[in-house]
N, C-alpha and C positions, 0 to 999 in steps of 0.2 A: 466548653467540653474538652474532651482527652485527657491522658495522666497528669497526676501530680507530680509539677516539680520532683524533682529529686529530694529527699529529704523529709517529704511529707505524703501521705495516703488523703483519699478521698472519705469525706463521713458526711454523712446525712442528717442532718437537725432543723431545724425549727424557730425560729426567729419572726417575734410576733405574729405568730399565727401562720406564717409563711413555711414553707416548705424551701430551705436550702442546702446545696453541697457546699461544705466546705474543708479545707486541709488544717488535719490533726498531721502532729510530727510525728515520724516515723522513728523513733529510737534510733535503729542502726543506722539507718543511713543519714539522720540527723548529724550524729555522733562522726559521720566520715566527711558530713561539708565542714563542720568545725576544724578536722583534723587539715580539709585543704584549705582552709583561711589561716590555721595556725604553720603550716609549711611554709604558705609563702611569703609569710612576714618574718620568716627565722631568713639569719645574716646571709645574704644569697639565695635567697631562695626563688627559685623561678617554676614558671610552669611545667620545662620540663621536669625540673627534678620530684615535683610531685606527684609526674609518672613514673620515673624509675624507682619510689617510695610507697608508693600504691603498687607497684606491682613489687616488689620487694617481698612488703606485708600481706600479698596474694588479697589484695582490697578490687573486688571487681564492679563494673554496672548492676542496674539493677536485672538486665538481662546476662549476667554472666560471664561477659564479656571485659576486657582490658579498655581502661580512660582512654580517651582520645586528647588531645592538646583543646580543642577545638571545643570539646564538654566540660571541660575542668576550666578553661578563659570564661566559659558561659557562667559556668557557677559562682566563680569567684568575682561577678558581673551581677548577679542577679538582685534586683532589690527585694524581692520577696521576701529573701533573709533578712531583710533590716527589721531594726523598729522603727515604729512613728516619733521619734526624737526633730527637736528644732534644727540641731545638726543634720541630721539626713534633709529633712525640707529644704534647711536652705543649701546644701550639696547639689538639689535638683532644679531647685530656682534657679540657678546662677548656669546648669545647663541650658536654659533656658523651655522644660519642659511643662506646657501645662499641667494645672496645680487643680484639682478638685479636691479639698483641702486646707485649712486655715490653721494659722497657727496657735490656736489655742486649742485643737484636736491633736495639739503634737503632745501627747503626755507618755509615748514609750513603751505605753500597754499591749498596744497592738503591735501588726508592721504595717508594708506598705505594700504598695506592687507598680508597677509599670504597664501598661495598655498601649497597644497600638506599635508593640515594638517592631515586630515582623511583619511585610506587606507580602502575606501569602498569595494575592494575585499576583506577584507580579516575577519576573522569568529569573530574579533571587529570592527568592522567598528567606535564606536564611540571613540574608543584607540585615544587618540592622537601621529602621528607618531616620531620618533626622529626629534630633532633639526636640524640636518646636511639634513635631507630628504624634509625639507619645503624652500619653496622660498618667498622671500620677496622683494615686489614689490611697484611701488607706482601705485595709484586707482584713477579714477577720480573725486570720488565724495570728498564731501568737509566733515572734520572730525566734532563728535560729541562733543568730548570729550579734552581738552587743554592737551599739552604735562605732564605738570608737574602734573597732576592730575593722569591720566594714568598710568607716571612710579611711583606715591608713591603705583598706587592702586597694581602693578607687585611685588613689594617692599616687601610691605602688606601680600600679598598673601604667596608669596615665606617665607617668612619668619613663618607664621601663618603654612604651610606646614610641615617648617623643624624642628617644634617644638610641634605638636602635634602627640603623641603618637597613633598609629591604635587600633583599638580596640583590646585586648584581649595581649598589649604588653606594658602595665603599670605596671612599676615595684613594684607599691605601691597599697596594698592591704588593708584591716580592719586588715588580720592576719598577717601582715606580722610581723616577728621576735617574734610573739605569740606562732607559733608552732616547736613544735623541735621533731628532731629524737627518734622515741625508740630504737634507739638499738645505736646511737653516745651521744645523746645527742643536737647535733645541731642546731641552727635555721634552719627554711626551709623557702624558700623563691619561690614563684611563677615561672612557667613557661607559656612564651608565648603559649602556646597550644591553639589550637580551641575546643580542646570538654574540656577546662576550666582550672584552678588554678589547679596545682597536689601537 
């Protein structure tokens, strides 16, 4: 239940006999996840600046509102976009997420999707859960986004992750090796604290 991803609307059809909803793409806003997968593979390109380019270009939600950082990480996150390519598959094996799926269903036609990403009981609901706890499936609707785009943007990301420092745990400060001990002598040098530099 609930809306369609970003990027695609809800339709009604019929698949042996059965009665399903499934996501047809949405043109416009098809047309603006492309736009932020193509931002943040150009030379620098980070998540903010494809807020400042989306609001630039007056590119708003689908409720009318300005990106958040927080929706535009999610999207350019999301496998729904992908296709069923061997490359995507083995991108998610190697997460280590359950596979319902084999790889000779990997022919590209379709996409995929992810299940079980968000543990809406529980007091984060927006936490993404571990890797081993999500299933990965393939979806009927037809991908937004080309394989090799996708895993550079997963690349991207991952990497952008494991190399930016959280706030408050930068080991380079104005004073750093400025200040020294009274009573050794010593340089002092910052501690990750939250109530600041000691």
């Amino acid at each position: 239940g609930g809306p369609a991803p970003y990027g695609y609307r809800l339709k009604k059809t019929v698949v042996n006999g059965q009665k399903h909803t499934v996501l047809e793409q949405d043109p416009a806003e098809a047309a603006v996840v492309r736009q932020f997968f193509e931002w943040y593979l150009e030379p620098g390109g980070t998540v903010y600046k494809i807020l400042k380019k989306a609001d630039k270009e007056n590119i708003v939600t689908r409720k009318g509102k300005p990106w958040t950082s927080r929706v535009v990480s999610d999207i350019l996150s999301k496998a729904v976009y992908a296709p069923n390519t061997m490359d995507v598959y083995n991108f998610y094996e190697e997460q280590g997420v359950k596979l319902r799926i084999s790889p000779d269903q990997c022919d590209g036609k379709q996409s995929v999707n992810l299940f079980g990403k968000r543990d809406r009981g529980s007091k984060h609901p927006k936490r993404s859960r571990p890797a081993s706890e999500m299933t990965f499936a393939i979806a009927l609707h037809s991908p937004i986004i080309d394989s090799d785009t996708f895993l550079r943007v997963q690349q991207k990301k991952k990497t952008t992750l494991s190399t930016t420092p959280r706030t408050g745990t930068s080991r380079t400060t104005i004073l750093s090796g400025l200040v020294r001990c009274g009573s050794c002598g010593r340089a002092m040098s910052p501690s990750g604290s939250n109530r600041g530099v000691r």
